[in-house]
Backbone bond lengths (Angstrom), bond angles and torsions (degrees), N, CA, C in turn:
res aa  C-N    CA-C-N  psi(-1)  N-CA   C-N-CA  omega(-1)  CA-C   N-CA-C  phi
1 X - - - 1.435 - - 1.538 110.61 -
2 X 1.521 119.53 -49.46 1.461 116.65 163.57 1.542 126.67 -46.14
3 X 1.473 107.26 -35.48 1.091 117.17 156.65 1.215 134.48 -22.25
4 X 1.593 105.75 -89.07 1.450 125.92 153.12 1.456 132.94 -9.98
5 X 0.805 100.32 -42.77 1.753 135.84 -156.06 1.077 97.35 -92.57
6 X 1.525 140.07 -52.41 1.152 141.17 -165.62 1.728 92.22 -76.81
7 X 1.018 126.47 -70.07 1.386 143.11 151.33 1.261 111.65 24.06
8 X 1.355 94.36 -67.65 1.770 116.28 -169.13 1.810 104.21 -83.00
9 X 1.118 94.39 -37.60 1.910 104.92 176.65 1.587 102.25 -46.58
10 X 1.583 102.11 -54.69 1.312 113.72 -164.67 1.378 118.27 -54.13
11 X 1.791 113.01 -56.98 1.363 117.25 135.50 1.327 129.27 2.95
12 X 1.136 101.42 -108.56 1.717 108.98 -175.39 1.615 109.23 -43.51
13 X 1.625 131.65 -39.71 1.192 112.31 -164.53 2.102 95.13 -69.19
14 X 1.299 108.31 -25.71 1.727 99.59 -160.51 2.062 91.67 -72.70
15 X 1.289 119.12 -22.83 1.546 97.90 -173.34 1.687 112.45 -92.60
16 X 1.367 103.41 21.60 1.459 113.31 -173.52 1.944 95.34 -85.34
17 X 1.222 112.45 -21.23 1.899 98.10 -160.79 1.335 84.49 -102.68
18 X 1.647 107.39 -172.83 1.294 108.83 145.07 1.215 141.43 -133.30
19 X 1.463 128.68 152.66 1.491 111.29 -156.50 1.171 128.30 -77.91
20 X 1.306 126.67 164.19 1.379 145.88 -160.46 1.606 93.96 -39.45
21 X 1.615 116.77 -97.03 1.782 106.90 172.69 1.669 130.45 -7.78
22 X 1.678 109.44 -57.60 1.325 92.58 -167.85 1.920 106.77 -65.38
23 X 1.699 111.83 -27.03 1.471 124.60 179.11 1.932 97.43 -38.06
24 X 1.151 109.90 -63.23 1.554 114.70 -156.44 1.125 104.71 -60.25
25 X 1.376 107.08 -54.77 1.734 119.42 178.53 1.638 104.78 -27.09
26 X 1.161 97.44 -53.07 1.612 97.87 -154.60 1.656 109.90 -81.89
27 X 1.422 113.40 -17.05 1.378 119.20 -167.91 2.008 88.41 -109.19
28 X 0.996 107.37 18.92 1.782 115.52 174.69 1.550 78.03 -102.69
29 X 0.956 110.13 -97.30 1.822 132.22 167.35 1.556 105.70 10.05
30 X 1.206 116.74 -46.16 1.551 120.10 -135.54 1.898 87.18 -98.78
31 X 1.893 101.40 -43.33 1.735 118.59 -160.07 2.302 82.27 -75.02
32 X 0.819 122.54 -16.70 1.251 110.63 -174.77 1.231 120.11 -106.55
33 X 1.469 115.10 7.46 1.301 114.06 162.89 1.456 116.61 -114.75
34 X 1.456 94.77 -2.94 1.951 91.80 177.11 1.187 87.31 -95.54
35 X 1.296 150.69 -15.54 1.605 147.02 -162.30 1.414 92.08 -81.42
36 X 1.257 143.50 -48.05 1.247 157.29 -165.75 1.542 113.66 -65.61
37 X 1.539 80.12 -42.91 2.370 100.13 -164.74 1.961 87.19 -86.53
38 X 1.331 133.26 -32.88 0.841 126.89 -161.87 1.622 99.73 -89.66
39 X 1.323 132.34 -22.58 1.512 138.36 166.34 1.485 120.68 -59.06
40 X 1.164 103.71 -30.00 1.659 119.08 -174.09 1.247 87.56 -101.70
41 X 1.218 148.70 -100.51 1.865 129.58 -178.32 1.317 95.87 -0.24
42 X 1.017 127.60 -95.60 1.630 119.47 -148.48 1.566 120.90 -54.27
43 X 1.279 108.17 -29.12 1.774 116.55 167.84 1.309 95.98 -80.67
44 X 1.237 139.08 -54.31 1.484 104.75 -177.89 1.654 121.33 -59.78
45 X 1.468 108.23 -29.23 1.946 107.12 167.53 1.096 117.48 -47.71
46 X 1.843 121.99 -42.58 0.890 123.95 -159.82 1.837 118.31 -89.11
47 X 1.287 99.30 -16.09 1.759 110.03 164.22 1.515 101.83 -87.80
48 X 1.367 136.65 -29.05 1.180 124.38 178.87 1.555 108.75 -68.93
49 X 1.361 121.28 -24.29 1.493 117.64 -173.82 1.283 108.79 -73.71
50 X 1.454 111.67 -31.98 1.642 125.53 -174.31 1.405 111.39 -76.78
51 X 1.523 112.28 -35.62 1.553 100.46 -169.54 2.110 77.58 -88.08
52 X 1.003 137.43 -3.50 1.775 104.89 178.87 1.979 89.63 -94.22
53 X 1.095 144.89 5.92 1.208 127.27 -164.72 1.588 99.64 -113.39
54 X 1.471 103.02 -12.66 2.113 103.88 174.05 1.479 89.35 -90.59
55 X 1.417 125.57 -25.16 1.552 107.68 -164.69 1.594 98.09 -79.96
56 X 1.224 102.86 -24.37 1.896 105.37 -168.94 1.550 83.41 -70.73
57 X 1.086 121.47 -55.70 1.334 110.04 -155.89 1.586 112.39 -77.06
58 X 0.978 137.96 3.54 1.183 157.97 97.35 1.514 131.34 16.68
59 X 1.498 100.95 -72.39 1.254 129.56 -176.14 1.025 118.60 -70.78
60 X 1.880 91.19 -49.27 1.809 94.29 175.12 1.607 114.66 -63.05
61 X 1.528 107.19 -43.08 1.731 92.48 175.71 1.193 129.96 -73.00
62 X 1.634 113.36 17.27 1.837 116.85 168.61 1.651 100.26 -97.16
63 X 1.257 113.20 -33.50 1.355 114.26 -167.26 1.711 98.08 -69.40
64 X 1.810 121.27 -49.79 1.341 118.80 179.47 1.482 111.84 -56.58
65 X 1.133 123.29 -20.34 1.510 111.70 -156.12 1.760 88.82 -111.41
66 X 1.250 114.78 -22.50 1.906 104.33 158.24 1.429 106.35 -67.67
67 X 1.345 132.44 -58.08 1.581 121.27 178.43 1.265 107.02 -61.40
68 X 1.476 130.30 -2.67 1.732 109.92 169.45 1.497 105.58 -76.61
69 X 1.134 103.01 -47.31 1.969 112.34 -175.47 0.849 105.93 -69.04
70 X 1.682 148.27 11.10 1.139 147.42 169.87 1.673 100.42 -124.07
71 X 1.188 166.60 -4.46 0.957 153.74 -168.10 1.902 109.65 -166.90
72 X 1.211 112.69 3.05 1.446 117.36 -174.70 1.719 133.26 51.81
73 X 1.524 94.80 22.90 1.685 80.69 -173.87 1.628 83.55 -162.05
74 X 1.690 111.02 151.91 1.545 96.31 -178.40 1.672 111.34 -100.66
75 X 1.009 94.27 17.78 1.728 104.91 163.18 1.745 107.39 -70.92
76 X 1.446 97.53 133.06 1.380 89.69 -154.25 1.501 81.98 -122.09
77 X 2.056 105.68 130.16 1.714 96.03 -176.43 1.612 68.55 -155.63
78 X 1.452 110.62 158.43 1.676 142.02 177.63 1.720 97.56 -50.74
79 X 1.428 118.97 130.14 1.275 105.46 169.05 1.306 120.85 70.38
80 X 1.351 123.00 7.01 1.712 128.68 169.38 1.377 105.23 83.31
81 X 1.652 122.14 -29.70 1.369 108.81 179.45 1.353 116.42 -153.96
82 X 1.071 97.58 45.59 1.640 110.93 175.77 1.742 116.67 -85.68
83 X 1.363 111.26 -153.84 1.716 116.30 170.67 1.734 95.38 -87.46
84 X 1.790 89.56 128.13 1.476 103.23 -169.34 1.570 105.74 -80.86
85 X 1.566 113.66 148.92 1.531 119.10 178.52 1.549 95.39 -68.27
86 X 1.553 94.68 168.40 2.053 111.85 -179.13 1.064 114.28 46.98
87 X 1.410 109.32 -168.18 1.515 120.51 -150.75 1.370 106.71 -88.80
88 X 1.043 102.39 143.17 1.922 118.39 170.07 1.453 99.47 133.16
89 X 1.103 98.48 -175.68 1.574 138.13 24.91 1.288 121.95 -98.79
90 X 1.431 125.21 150.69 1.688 128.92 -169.13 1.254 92.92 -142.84
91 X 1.578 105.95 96.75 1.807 104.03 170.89 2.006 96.79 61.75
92 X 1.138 112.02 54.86 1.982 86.11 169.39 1.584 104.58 77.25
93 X 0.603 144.27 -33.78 1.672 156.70 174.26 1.698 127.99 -55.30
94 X 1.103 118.96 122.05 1.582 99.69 178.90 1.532 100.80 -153.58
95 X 1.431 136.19 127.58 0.780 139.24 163.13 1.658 117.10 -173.32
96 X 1.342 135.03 -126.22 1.175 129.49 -161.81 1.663 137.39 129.06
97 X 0.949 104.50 -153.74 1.549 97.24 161.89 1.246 99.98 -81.05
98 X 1.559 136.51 152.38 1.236 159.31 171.31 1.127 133.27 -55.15
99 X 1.428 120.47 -15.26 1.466 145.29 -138.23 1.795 107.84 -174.60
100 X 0.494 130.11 -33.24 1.494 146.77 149.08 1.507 112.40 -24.37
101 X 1.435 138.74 112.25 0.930 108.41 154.28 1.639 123.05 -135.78
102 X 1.536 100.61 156.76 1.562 124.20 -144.38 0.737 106.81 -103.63
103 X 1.511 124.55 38.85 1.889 130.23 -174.46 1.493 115.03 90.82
104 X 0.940 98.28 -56.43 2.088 99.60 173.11 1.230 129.38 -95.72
105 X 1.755 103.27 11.25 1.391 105.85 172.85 1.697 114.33 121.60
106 X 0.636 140.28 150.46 1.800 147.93 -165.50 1.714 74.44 -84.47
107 X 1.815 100.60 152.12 1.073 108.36 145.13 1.496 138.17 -57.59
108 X 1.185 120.51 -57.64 1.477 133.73 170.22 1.742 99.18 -32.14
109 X 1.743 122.43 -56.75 1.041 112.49 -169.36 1.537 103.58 -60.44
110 X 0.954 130.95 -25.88 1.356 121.74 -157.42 1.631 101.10 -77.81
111 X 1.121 99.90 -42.02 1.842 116.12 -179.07 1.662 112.79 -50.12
112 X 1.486 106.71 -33.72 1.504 129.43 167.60 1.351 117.63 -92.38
113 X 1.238 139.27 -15.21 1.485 135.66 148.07 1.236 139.43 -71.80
114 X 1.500 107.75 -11.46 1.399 139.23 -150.32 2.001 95.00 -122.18
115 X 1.757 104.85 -32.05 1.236 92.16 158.33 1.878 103.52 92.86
116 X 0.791 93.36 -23.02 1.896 116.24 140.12 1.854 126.31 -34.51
117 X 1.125 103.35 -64.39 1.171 114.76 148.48 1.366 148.81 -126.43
118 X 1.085 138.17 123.95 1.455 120.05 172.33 1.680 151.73 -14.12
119 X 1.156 84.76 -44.32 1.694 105.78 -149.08 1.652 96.83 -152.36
120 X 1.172 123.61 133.18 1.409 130.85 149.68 1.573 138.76 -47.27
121 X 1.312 100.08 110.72 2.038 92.02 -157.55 1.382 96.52 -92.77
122 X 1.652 125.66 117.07 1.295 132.10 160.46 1.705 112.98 -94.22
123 X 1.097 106.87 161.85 1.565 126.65 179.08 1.712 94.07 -61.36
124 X 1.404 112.11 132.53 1.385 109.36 177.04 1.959 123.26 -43.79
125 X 1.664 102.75 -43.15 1.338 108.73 164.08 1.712 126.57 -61.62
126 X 1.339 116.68 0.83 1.199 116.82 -177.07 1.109 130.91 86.76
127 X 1.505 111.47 -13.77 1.466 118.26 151.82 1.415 140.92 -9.47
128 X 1.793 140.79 126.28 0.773 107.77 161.93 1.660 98.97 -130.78
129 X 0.818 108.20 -25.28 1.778 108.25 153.44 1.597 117.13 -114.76
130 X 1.714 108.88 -170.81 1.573 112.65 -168.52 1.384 110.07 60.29
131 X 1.693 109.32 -165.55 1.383 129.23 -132.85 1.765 84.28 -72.38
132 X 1.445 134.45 -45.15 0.922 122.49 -152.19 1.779 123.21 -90.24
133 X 1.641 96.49 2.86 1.329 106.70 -162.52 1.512 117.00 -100.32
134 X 1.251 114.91 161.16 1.870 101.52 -175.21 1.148 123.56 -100.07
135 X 1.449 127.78 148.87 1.647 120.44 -174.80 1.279 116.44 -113.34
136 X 0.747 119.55 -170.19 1.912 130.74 172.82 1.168 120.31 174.79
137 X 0.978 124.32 151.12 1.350 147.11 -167.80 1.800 109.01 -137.67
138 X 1.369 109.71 120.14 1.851 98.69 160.79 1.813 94.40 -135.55
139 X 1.511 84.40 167.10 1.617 96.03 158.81 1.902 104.91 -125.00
140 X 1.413 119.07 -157.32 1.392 110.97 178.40 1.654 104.15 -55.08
141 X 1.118 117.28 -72.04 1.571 134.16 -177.63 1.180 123.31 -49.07
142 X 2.047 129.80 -51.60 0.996 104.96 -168.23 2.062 91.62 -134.41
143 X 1.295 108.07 -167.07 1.049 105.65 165.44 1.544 100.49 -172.67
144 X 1.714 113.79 169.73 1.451 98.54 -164.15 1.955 83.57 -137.65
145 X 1.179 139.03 159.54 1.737 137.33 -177.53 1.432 84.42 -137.21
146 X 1.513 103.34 130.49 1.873 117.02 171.01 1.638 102.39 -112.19
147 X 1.160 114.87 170.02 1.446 117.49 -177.47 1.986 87.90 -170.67
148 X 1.631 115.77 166.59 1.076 113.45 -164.16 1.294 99.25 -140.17
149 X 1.580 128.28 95.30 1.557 149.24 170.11 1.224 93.71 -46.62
150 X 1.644 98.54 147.83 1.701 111.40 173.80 1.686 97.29 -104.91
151 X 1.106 108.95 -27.84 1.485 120.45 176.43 1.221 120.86 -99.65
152 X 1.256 138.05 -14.01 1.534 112.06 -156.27 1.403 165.98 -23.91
153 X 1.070 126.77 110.56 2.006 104.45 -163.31 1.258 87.37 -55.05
154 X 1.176 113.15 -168.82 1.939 161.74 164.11 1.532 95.51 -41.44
155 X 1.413 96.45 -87.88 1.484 122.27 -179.63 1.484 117.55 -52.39
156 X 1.649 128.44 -8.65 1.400 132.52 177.37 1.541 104.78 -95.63
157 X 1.599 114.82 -40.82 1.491 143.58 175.61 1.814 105.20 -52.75
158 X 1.614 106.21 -41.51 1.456 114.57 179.24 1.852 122.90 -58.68
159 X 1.582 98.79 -32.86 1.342 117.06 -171.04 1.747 99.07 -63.92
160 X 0.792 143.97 -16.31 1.296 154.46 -176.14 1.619 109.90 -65.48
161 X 1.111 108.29 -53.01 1.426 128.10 174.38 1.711 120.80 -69.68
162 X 1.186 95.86 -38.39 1.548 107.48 174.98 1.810 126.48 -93.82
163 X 1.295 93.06 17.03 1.726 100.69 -171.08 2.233 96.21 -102.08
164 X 1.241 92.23 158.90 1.963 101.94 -163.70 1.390 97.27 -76.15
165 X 1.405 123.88 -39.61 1.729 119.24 -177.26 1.235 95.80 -100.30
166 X 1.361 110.62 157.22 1.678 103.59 171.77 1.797 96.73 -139.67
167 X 1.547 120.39 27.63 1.421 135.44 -170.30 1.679 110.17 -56.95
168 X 1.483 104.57 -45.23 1.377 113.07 175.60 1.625 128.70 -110.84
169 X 1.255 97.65 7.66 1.703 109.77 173.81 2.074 105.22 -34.89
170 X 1.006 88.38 -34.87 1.672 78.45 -169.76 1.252 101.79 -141.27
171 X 1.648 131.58 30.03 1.354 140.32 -160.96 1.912 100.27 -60.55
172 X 1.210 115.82 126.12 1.459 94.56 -176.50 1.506 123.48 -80.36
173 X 1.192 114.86 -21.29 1.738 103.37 159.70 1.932 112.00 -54.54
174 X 0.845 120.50 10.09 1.645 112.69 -170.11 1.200 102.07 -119.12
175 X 1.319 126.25 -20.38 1.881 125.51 -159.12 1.842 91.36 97.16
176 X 1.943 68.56 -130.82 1.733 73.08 -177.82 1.469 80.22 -141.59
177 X 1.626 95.99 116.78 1.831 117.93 131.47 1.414 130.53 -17.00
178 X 1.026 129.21 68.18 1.904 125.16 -171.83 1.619 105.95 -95.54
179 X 0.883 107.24 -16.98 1.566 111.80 -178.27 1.716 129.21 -122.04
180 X 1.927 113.97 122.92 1.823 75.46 -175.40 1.887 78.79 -159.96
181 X 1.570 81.69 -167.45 1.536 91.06 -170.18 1.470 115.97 -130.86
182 X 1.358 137.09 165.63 0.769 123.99 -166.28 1.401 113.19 -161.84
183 X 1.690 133.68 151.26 1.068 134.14 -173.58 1.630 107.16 -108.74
């Protein structure tokens, strides 16, 4: 009868865990839903980088078009007519990478010395040249700012076509330019 008893003890303690199969199941279960949650994190990073790189680019064309109404030309140099920041001149032309600087200073800095802008606008990745970094180009009159969507709609892809320079649309140190602005 003690026997028995133990028997049945033995029983009940083995249906107390659970077995090996249902374990995997669930840790199968578990690796395929963070695989999923962790796919969508990164597409949402990657539209968040895009919507902060139209706002940068953005910014920069409030800051150019305040130094136009202050100095008449979007050549951007200390004092309205000093030695101009970034690269050039090419034919009247001066611009470049954004951040870059070409002996007299990155453009962007100049945009921030000049009091134009605040703060220095980098590519969300930290970029300051290559695929991820932003360019521009102005002359007195016009100027055009590229930046390079990881996403683009249709209609973001279109802006490409409709910008005044089209020098770096597909510059190959940059990738490719899909996005830009224009005066």
């Amino acid at each position: 009868m003690f026997d028995k008893f133990l028997k049945l003890k033995n029983k009940e303690n083995n249906k107390k865990g659970f077995t090996l199969i249902e374990l995997l199941v669930v840790v199968a279960i578990i690796g395929i839903l963070s695989s999923v949650v962790l796919a969508s994190l990164n597409s949402a990073r990657e539209k968040a980088r895009d919507a902060r790189r139209k706002s940068d680019l953005k910014q920069i064309q409030n800051a150019l078009e305040m130094y136009y109404n202050d100095c008449g030309t979007y050549v951007v140099s200390l004092g309205c007519n000093g030695v101009a920041y970034g690269g050039g001149p090419w034919g009247g032309r001066y611009g470049g990478w954004l951040n870059s600087d070409y002996g007299s200073g990155s453009f962007a800095k100049g945009l921030v010395d000049t009091k134009s802008m605040s703060s220095l606008v980098v590519d969300p990745t930290g970029s300051f040249t290559g695929a991820n970094a932003y360019m521009i180009l102005v002359d007195k009159n016009k100027y055009t700012i590229w930046a390079t969507l990881k996403n683009p709609s249709a209609q973001e892809s279109l802006t490409i076509n409709n910008c005044y320079f089209s020098d770096w649309d597909n510059y190959s140190g940059a990738g490719t330019q899909n996005y830009c602005l224009s005066n």
